[in-house]
C-alpha positions as CSV (number, residue, x, y, z in Angstrom):
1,X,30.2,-2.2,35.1
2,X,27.2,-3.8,33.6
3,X,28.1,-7.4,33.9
4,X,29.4,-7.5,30.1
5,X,31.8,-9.4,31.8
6,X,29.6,-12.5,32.8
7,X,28.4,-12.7,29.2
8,X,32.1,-13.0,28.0
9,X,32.8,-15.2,29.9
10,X,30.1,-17.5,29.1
11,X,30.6,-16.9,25.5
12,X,34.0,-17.6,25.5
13,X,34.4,-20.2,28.0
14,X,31.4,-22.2,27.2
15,X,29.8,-22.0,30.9
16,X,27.1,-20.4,32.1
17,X,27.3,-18.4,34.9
18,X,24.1,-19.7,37.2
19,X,26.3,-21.9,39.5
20,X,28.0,-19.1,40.8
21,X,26.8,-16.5,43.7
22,X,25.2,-13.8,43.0
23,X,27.1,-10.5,42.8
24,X,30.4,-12.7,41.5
25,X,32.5,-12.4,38.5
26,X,33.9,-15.7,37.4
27,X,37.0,-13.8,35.7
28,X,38.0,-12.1,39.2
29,X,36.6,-14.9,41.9
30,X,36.9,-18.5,40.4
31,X,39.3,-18.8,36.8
32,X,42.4,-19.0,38.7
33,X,44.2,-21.2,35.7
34,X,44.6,-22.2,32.4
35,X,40.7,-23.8,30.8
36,X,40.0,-25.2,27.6
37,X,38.0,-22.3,26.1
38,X,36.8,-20.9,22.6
39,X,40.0,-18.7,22.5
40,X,42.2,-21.8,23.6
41,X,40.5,-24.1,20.7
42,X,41.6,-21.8,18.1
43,X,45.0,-21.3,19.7
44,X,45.8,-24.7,19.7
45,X,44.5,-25.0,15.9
46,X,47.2,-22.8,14.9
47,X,45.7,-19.5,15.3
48,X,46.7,-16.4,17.1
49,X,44.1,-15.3,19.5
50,X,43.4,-11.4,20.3
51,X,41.0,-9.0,22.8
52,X,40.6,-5.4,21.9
53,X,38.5,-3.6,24.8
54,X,38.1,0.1,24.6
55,X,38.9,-0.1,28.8
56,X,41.5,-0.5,31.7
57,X,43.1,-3.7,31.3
58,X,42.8,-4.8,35.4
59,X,38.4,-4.0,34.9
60,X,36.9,-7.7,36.1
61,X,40.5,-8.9,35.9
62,X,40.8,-9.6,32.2
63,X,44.3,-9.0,32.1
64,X,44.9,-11.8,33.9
65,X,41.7,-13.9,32.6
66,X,42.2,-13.6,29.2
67,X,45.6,-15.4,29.0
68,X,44.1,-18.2,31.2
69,X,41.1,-18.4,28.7
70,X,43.9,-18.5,25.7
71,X,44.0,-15.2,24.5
72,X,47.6,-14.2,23.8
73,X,47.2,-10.3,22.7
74,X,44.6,-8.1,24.3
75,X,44.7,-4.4,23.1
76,X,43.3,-1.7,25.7
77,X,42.4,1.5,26.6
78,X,46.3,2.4,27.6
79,X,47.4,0.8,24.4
80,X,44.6,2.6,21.9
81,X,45.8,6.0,23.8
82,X,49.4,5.3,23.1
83,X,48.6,4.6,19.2
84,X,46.5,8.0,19.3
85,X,49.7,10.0,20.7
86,X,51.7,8.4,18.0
87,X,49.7,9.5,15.3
């Protein structure tokens, strides 16, 4: 990966990244629960909050950060394959 991941994370959840050691991902080594986030603000205004990434669901953990961050649907790579078979 490229460390997109770092920059998501900072533009979602409001934090930068320089506190963190060099070589670590906040979304696999340190959100471990639920934070206020961008995704969370508009979740809890009423909105319904969605991820599409064109990749495995498990890369940098964002199957399991996502929901923590407040996003309740995130499409992937599995479920954009599935669609295309359906078609």
């Amino acid at each position: 990966g490229g460390g997109t991941a770092n920059i998501e994370y900072q533009v979602l959840s409001m934090f930068g990244t320089e506190q963190y050691q060099i070589g670590t991902y906040p979304y696999m080594h340190y959100l471990k629960r639920d934070i206020m986030a961008l995704p969370r603000l508009f979740l809890n205004n009423g909105y319904d909050t969605s991820a599409v990434h064109a990749y495995m669901k498990g890369f940098y953990d964002r199957d399991k950060a996502y929901p923590r961050l407040g996003i309740q649907t995130f499409i992937t790579e599995e479920e954009i394959e599935l669609a295309k078979k359906l078609v």
